[in-house]
VOBA-1610 file (N, C-alpha, C; in pm, whole numbers, padded with zeros to 5 digits, always signed):
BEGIN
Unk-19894+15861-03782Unk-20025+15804-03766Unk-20009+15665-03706Unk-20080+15671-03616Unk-20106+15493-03526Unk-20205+15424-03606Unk-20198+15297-03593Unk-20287+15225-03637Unk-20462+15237-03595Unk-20413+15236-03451Unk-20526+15306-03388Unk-20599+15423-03428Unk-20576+15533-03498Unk-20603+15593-03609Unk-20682+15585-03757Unk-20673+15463-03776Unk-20747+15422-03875Unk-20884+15387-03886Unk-20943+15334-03970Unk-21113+15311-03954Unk-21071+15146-03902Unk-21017+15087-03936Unk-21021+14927-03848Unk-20931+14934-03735Unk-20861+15047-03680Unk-20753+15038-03565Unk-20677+14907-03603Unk-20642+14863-03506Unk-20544+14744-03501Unk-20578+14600-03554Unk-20686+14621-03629Unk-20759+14497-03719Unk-20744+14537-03864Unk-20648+14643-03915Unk-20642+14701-03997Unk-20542+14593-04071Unk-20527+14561-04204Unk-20450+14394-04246Unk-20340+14537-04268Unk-20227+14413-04272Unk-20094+14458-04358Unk-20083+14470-04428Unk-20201+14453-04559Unk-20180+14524-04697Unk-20249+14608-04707Unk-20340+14678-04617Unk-20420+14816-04663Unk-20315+14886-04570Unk-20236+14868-04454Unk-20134+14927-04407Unk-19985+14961-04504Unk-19967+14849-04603Unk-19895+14851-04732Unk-19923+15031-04803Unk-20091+14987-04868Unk-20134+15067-04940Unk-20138+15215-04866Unk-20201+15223-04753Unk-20136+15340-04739Unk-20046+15383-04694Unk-19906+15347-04689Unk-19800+15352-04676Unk-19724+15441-04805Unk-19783+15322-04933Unk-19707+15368-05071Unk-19785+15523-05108Unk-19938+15525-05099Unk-20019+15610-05125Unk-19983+15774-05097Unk-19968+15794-04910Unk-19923+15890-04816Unk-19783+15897-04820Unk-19699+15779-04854Unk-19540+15791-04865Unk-19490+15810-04731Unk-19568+15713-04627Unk-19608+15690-04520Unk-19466+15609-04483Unk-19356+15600-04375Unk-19279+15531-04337Unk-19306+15456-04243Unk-19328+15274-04232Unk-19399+15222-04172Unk-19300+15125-04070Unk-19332+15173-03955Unk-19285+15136-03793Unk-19324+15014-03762Unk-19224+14887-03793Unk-19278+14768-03678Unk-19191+14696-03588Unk-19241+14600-03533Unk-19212+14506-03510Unk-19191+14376-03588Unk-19329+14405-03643Unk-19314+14297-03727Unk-19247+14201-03839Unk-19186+14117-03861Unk-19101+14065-03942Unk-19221+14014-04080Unk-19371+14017-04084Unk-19428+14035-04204Unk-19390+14140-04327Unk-19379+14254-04237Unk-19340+14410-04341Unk-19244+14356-04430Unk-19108+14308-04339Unk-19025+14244-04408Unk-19056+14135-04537Unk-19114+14027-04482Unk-19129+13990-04635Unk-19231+14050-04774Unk-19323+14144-04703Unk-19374+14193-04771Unk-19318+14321-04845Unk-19153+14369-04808Unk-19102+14435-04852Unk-19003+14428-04963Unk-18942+14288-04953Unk-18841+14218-04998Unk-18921+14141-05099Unk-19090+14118-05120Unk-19099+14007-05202Unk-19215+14134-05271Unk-19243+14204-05283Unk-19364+14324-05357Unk-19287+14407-05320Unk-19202+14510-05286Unk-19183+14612-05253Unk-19251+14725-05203Unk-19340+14700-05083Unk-19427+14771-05016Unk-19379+14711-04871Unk-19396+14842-04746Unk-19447+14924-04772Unk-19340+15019-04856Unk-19393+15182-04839Unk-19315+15266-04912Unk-19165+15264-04875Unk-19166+15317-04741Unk-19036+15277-04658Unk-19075+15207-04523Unk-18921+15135-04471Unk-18976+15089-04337Unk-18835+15043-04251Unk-18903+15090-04101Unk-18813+15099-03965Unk-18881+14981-03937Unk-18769+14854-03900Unk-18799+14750-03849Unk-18722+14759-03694Unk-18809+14723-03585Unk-18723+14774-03440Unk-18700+14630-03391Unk-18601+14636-03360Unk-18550+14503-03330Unk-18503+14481-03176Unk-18575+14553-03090Unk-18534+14594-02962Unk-18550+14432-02879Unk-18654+14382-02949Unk-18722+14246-02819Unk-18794+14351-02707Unk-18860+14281-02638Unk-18931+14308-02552Unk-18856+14369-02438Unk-18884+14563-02447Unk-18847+14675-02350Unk-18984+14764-02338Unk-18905+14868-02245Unk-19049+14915-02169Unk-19081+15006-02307Unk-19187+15077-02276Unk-19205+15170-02384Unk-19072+15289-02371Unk-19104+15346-02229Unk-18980+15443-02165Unk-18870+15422-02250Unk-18827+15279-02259Unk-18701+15285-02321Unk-18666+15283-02485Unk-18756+15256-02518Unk-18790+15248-02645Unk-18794+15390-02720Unk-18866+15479-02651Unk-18896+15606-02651Unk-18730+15706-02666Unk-18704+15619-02577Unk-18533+15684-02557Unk-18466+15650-02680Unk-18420+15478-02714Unk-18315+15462-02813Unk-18408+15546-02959Unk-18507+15538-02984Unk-18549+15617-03086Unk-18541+15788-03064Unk-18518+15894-02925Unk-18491+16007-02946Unk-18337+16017-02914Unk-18265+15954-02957Unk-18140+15926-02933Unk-18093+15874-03072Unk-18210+15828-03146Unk-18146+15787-03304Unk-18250+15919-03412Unk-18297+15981-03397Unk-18447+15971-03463Unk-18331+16094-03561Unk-18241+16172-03554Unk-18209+16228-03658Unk-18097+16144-03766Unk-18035+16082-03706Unk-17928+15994-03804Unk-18100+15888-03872Unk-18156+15846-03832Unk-18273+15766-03879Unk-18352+15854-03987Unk-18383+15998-03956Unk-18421+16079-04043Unk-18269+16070-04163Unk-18217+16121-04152Unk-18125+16154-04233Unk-18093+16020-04322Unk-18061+15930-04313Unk-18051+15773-04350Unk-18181+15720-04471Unk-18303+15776-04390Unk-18424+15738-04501Unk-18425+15846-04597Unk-18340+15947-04591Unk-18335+16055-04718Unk-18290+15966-04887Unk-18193+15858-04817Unk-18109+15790-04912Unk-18164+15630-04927Unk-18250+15629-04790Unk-18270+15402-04840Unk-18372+15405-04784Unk-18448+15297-04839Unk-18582+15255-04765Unk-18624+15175-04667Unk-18537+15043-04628Unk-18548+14974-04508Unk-18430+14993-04412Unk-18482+15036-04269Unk-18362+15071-04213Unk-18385+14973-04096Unk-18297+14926-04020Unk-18348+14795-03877Unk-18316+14917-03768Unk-18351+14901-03690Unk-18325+14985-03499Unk-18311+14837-03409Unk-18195+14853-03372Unk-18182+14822-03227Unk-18126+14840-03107Unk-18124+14788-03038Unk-18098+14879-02920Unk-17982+14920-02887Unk-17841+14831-02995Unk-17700+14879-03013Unk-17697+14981-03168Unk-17771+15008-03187Unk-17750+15093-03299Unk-17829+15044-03452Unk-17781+15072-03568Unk-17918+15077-03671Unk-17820+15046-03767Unk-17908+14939-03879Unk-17842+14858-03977Unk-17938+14951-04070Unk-17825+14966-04189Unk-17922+15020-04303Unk-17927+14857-04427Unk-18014+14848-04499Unk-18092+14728-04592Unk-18106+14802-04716Unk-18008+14767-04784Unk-18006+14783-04928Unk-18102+14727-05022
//
């Protein structure tokens, strides 16, 4: 689910994005380095892929994630914050 998806789209705050995260058991995709402290200091969201690419095209983006997306599946079986970047993926204990 995109944000865009939601009843506020992309005006939607980071804690009703939290809530339904924990709610749906929703694994939540950012950029953002908020998730992060909101993960590390409340433990929400449920789980979360922090992408650490910096600024690439989508194209490529698209790539290092179907190029990771089963070791990334397999990885969140066992932990909840995992980082992506564009040399490979840190798991966060």
């Amino acid at each position: 689910m995109h944000t865009l998806d939601l009843e506020q789209k992309n005006a939607t705050s980071d804690a009703d994005i939290n809530d339904i995260s924990i709610r749906e058991k929703y694994i939540v995709i950012t950029k953002d380095a908020d998730f992060v402290e909101s993960f590390l200091l409340q433990d929400k969201p449920y789980k979360l892929l922090l992408v650490v690419t910096g600024n690439i095209k989508n194209a490529e983006l698209e790539k290092i994630i179907s190029q990771n997306i089963e070791q990334i599946a397999f990885l969140f079986e066992q932990h909840r914050y995992i980082e992506l970047s564009r040399t490979g993926i840190i798991v966060h204990q």
